[in-house]
KEKE-3310 file (N, C-alpha, C; in steps of 0.2 Angstrom, whole numbers, plus 5000, padded with zeros to 4 digits):
npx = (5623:5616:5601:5589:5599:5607:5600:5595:5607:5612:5600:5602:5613:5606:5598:5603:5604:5597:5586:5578:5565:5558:5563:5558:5557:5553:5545:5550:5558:5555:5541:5546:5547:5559:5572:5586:5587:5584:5582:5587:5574:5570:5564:5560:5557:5555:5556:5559:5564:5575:5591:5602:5614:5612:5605:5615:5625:5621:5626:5638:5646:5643:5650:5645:5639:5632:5618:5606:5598:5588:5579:5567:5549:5535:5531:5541:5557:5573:5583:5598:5606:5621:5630:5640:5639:5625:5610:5599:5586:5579:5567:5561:5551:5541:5536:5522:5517:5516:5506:5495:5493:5489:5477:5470:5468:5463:5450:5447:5444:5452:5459:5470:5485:5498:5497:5492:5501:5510:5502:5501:5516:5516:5508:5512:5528:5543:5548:5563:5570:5564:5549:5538:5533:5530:5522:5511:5508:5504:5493:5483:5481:5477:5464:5457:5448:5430:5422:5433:5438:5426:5426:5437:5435:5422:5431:5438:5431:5426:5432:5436:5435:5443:5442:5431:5437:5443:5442:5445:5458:5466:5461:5469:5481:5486:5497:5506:5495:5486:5490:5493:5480:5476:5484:5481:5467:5470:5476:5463:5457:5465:5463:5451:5451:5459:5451:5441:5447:5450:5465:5479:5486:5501:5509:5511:5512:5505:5517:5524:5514:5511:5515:5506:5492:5492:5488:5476:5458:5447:5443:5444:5445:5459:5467:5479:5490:5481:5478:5492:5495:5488:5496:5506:5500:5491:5488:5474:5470:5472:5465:5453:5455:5454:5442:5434:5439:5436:5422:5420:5425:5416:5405:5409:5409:5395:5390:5397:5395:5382:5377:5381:5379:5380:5373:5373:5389:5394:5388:5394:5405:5406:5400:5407:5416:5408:5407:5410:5400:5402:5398)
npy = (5482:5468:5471:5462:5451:5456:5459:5446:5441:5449:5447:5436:5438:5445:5434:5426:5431:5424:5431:5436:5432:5434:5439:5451:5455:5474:5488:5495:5485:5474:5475:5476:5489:5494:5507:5517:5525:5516:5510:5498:5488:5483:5471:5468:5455:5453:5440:5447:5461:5471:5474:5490:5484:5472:5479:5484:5476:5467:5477:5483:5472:5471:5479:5492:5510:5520:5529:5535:5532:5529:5527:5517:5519:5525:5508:5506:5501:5510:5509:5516:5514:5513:5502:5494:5504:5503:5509:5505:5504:5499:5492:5488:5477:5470:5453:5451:5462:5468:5457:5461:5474:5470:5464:5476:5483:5472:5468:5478:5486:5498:5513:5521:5528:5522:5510:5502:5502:5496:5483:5482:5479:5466:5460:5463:5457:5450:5435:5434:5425:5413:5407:5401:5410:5422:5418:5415:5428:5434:5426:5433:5446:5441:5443:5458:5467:5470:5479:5489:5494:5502:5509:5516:5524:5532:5540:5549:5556:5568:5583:5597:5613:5623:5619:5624:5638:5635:5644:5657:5656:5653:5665:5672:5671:5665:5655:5647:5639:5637:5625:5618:5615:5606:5596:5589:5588:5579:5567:5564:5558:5548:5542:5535:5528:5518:5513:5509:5499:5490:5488:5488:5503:5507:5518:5532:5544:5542:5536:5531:5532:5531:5520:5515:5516:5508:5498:5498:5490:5497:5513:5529:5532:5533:5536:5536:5544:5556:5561:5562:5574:5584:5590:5595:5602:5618:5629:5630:5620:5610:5611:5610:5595:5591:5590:5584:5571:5569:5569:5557:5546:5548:5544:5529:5527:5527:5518:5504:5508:5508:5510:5521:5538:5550:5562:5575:5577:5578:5589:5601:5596:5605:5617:5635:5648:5662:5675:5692:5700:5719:5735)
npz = (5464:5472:5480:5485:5488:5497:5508:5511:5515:5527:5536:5542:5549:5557:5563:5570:5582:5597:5602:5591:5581:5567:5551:5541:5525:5518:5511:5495:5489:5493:5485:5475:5466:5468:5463:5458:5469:5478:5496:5509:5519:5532:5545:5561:5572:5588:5602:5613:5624:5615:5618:5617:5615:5606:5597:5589:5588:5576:5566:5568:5565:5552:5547:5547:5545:5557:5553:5560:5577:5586:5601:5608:5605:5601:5602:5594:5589:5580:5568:5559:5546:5534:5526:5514:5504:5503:5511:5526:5534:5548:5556:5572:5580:5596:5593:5598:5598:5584:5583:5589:5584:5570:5574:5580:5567:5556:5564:5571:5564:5563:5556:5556:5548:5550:5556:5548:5540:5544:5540:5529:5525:5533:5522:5510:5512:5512:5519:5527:5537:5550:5544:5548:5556:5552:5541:5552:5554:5540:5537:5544:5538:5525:5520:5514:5527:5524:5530:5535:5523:5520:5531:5527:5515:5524:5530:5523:5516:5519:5515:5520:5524:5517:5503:5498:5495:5484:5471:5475:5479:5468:5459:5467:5468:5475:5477:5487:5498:5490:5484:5496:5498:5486:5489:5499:5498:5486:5495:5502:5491:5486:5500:5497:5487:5491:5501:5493:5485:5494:5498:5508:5515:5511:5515:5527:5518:5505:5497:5482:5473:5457:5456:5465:5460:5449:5454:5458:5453:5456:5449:5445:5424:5419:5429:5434:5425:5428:5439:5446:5436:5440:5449:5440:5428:5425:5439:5438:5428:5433:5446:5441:5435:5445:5449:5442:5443:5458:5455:5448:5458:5467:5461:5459:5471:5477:5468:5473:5488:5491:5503:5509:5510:5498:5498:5505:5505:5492:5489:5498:5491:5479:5481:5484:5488:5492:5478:5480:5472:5462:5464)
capx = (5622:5609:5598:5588:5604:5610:5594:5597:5614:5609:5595:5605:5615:5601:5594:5608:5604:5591:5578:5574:5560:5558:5564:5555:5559:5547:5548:5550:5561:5549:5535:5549:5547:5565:5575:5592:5588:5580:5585:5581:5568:5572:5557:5565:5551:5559:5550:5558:5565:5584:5597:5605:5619:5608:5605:5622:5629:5622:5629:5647:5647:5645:5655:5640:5640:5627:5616:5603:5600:5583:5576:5560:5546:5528:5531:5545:5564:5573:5590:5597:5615:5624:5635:5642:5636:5618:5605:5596:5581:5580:5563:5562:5545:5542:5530:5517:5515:5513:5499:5490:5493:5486:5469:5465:5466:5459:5444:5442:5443:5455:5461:5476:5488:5504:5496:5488:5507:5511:5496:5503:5521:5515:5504:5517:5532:5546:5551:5570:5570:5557:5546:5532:5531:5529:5515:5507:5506:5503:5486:5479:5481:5476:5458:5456:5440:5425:5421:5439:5438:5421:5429:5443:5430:5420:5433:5440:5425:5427:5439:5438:5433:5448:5442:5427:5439:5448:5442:5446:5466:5466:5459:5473:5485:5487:5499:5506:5488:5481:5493:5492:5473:5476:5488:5476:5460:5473:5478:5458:5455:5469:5461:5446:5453:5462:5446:5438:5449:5452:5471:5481:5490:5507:5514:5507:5511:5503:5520:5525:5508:5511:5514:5499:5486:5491:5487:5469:5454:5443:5447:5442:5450:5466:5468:5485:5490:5475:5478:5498:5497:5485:5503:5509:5498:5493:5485:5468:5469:5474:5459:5447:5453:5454:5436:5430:5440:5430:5415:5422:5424:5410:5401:5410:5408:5390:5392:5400:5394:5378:5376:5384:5374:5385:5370:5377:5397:5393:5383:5398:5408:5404:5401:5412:5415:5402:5412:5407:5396:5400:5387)
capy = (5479:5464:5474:5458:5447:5459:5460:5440:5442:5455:5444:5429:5440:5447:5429:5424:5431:5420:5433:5436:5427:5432:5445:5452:5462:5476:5492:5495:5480:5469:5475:5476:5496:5499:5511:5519:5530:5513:5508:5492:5489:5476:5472:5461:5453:5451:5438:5449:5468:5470:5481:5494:5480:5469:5481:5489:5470:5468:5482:5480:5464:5472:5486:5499:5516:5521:5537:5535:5526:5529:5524:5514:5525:5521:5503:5502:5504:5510:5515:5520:5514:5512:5494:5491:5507:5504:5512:5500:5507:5495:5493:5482:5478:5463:5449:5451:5470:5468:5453:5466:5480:5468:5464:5482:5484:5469:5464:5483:5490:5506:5516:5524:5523:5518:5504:5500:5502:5488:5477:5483:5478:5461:5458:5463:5460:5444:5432:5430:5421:5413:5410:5400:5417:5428:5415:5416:5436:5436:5424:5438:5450:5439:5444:5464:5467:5475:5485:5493:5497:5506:5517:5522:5528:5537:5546:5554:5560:5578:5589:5603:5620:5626:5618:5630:5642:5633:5648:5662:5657:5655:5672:5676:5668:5665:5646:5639:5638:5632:5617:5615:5612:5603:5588:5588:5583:5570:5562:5562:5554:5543:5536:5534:5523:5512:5507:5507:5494:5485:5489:5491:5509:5504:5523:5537:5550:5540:5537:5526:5535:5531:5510:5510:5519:5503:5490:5499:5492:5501:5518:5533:5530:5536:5540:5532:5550:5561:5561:5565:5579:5588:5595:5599:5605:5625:5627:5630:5616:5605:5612:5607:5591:5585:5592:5577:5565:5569:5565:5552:5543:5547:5540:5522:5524:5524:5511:5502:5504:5513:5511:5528:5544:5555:5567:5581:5579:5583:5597:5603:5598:5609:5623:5640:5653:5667:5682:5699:5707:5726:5737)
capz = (5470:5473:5487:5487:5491:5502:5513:5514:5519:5533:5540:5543:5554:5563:5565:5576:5591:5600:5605:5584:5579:5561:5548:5535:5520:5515:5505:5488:5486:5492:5481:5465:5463:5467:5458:5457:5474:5486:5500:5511:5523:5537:5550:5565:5575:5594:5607:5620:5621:5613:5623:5611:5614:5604:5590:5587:5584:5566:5562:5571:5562:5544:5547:5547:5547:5559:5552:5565:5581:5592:5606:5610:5603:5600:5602:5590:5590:5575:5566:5549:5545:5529:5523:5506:5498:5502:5515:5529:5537:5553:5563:5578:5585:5597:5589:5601:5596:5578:5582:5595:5579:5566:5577:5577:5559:5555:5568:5575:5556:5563:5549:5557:5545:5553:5557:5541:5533:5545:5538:5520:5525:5533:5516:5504:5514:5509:5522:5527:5543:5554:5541:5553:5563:5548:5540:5554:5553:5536:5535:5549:5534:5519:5517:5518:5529:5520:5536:5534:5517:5521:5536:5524:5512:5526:5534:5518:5513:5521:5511:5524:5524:5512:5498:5497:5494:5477:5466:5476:5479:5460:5457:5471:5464:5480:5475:5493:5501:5486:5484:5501:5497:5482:5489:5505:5493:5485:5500:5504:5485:5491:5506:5498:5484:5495:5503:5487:5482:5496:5498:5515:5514:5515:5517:5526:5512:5499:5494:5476:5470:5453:5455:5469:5457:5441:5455:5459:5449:5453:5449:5436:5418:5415:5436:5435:5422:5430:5446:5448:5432:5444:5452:5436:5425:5429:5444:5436:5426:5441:5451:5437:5433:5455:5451:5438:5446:5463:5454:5447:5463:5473:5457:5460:5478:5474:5464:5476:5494:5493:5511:5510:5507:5497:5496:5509:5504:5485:5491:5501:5487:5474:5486:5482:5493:5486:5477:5480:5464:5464:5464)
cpx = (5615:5606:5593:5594:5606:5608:5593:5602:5613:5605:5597:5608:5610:5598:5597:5607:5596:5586:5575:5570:5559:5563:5562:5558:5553:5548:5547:5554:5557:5543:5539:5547:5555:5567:5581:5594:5584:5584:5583:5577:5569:5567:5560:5559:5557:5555:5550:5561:5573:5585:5598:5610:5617:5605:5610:5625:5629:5626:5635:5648:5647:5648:5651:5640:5633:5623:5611:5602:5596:5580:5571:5557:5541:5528:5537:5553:5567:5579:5592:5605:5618:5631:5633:5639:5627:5614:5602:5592:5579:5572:5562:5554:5545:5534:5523:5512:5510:5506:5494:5489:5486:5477:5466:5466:5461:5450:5442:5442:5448:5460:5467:5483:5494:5503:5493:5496:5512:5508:5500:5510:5521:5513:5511:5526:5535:5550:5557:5574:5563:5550:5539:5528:5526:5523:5510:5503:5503:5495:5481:5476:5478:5469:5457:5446:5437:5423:5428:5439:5431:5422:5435:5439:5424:5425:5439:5435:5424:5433:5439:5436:5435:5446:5438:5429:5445:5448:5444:5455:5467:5468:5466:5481:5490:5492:5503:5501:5486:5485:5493:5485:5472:5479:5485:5468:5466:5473:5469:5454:5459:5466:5456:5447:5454:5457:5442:5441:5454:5460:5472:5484:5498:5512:5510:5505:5510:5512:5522:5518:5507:5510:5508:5493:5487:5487:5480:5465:5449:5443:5443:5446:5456:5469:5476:5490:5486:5477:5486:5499:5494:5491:5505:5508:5496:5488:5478:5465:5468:5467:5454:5448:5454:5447:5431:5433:5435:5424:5413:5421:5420:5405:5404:5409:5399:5386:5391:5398:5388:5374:5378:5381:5379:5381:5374:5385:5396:5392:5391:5406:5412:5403:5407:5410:5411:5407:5407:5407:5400:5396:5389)
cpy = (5475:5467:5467:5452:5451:5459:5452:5438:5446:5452:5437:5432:5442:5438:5425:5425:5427:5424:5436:5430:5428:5439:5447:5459:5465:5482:5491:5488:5475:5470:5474:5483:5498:5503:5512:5522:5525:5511:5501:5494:5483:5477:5466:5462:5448:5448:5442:5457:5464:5476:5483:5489:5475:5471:5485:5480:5467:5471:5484:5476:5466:5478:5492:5503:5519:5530:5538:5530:5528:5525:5522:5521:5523:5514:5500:5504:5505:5512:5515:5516:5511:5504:5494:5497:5509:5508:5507:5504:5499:5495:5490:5484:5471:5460:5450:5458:5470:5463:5457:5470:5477:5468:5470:5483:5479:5466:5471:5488:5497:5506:5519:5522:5522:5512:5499:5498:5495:5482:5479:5478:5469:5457:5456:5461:5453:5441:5430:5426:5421:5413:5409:5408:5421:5426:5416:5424:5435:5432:5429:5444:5447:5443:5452:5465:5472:5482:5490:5497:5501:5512:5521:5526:5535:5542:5550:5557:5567:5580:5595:5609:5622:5625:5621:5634:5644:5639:5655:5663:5658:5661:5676:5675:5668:5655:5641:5637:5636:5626:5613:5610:5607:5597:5586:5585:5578:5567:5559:5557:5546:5537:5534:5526:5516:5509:5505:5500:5489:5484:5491:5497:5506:5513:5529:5544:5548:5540:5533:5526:5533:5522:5509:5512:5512:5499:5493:5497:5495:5509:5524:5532:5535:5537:5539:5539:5554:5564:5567:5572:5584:5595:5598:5601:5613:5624:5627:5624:5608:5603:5608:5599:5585:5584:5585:5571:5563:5566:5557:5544:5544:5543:5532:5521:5524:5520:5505:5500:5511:5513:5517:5533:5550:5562:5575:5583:5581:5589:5602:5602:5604:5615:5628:5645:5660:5673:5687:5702:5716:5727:5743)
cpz = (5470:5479:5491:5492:5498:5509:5516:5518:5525:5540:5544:5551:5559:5569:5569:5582:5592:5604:5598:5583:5574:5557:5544:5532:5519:5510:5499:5484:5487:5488:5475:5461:5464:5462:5459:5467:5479:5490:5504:5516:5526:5540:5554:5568:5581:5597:5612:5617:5621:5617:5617:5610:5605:5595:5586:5585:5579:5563:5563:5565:5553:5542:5546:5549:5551:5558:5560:5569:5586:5594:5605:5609:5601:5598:5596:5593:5583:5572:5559:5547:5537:5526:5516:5503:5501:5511:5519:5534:5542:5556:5564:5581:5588:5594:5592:5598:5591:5577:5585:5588:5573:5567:5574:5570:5555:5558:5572:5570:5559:5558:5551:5551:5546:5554:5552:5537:5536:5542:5530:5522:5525:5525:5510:5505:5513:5515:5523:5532:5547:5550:5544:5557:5557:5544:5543:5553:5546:5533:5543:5541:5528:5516:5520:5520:5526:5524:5536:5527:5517:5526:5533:5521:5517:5529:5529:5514:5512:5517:5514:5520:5515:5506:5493:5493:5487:5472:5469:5478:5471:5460:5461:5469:5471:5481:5481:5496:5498:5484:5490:5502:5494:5485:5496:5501:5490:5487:5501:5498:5485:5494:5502:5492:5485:5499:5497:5487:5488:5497:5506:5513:5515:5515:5519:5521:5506:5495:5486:5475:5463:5451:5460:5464:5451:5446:5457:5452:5448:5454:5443:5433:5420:5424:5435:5431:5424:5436:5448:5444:5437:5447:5445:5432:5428:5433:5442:5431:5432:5444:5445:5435:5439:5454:5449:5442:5454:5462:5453:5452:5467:5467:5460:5467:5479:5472:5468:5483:5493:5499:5513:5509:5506:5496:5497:5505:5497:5486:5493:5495:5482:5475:5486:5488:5490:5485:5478:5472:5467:5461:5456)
residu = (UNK:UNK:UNK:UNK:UNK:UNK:UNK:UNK:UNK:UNK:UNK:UNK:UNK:UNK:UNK:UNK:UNK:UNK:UNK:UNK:UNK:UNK:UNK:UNK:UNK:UNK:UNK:UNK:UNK:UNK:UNK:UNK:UNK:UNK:UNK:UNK:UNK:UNK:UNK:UNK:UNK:UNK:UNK:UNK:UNK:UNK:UNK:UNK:UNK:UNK:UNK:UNK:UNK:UNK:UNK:UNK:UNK:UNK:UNK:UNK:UNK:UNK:UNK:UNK:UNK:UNK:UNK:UNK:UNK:UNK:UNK:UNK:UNK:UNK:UNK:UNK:UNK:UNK:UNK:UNK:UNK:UNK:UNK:UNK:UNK:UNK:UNK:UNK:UNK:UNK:UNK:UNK:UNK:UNK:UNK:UNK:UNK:UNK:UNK:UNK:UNK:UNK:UNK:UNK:UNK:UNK:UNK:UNK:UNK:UNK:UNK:UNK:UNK:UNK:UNK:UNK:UNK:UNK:UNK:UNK:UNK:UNK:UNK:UNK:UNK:UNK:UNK:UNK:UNK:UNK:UNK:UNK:UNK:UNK:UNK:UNK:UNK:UNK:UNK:UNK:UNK:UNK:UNK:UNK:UNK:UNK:UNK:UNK:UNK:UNK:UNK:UNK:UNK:UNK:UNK:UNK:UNK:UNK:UNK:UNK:UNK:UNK:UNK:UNK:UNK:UNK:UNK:UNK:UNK:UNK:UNK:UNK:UNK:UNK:UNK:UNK:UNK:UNK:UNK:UNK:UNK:UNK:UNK:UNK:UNK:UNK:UNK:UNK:UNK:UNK:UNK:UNK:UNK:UNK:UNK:UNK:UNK:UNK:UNK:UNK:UNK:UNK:UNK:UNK:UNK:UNK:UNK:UNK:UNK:UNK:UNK:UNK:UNK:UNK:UNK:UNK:UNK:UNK:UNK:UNK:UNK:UNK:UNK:UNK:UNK:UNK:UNK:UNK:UNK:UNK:UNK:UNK:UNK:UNK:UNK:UNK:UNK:UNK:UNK:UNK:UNK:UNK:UNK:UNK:UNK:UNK:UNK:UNK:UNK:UNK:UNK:UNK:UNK:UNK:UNK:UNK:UNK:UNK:UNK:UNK:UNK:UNK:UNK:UNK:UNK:UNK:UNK:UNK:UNK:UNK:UNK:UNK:UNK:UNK:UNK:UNK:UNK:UNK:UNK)
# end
């Protein structure tokens, strides 16, 4: 199955009713990561609100199996339904929305990343109706702001308490709380990358980890095998090699933006929980 044709075919129907103003593909088939297990990504851009009438008659029309089907919910509407074999992950937001959403990421630098994975979506996302509309969205996003890529970096900086405590779950062999630690410092390695390098986040669980890390340049060596082995190598291995990368990246954010004072967060880094000597 052509998931690109498909998602063409799809959007023509959408583009029928006269309160659609654009469609856009996004997802892994719009960046060309698909695989055997993707699914589409549709993004309908409505001038006004759609009645459930409104969103059930695509999917009438191509004989859709509907998995989910929810309501209005932080600004969007959304549903799941199955045609031809394949998977459509549907969300409806109206045009005005996603240009209010864009501002704040672009012109108020907020980091949130739902809204970030919008500005990814717009950035990387393949026009199949309405493309006037979707142009205009996407020269909002063209140029990622410096001041955004500076408050990703600041607000992944902290790795929390627990991380103190790396060498003590070890010794405890204590392994759901220490993964839980370990993929909590990645995601904050994560953020920080993605401002490093000027990228929008386009998932909030750093999803397709593996193709976002080729397209970062600036980066520790090898990060792109470094990084993901950390889960599978043994956990004391893991721990020691999240430890160099750490360093890694606060060196390039140094490098980089040294309007930053990483003095403190190293210190806090490096920092272990103190074992008890006996006596």
């Amino acid at each position: 199955m052509d998931l690109l044709q498909l998602a063409t075919n799809l959007s023509k129907v959408y583009m029928r009713n006269d309160k659609v103003e654009a469609v856009l593909l996004g997802g892994s088939v719009a960046r060309r990561w698909q695989d055997d297990y993707s699914d589409i990504e549709l993004f309908i851009f409505w001038k006004e609100s759609p009645n459930e009438q409104d969103r059930k008659n695509p999917i009438e029309e191509v004989d859709g199996n509907i998995i989910d089907f929810h309501p209005y919910e932080e600004e969007e509407w959304s549903e799941t339904y199955i045609t031809e074999g394949i998977k459509l992950e549907i969300s409806s937001f109206l045009t005005d929305t996603i240009h209010r959403i864009l501002d704040e990421v672009i012109t108020c630098h907020d980091t949130d990343l739902d809204k970030q994975c919008l500005a990814a979506t717009i950035f990387d996302g393949v026009p199949l109706g309405g493309k006037e509309i979707i142009d205009s969205l996407k020269k909002k996003v063209e140029v990622y702001p410096e001041e955004l890529g500076e408050a990703m970096i600041r607000e992944n900086l902290d790795l929390g308490n627990r991380w103190s405590n790396r060498e003590a779950l070890l010794a405890r062999e204590d392994w759901l709380m220490l993964y839980k630690v370990i993929t909590s410092v990645q995601s904050n390695i994560m953020g920080m990358l993605f401002g490093l390098n000027r990228l929008y986040v386009h998932h909030p669980a750093f999803k397709w980890q593996k193709q976002t890390l080729e397209k970062m340049k600036t980066a520790p060596k090898n990060i792109t095998e470094s990084l993901p082995s950390v889960l599978i190598d043994s956990p004391e291995k893991g721990i020691r090699e999240i430890e160099g990368i750490l360093q890694e990246v606060y060196e390039l954010i140094q490098r980089t933006h040294p309007e930053i004072d990483l003095t403190s967060v190293m210190e806090r880094t490096r920092f272990l929980r103190p074992q008890r000597q006996g006596e």
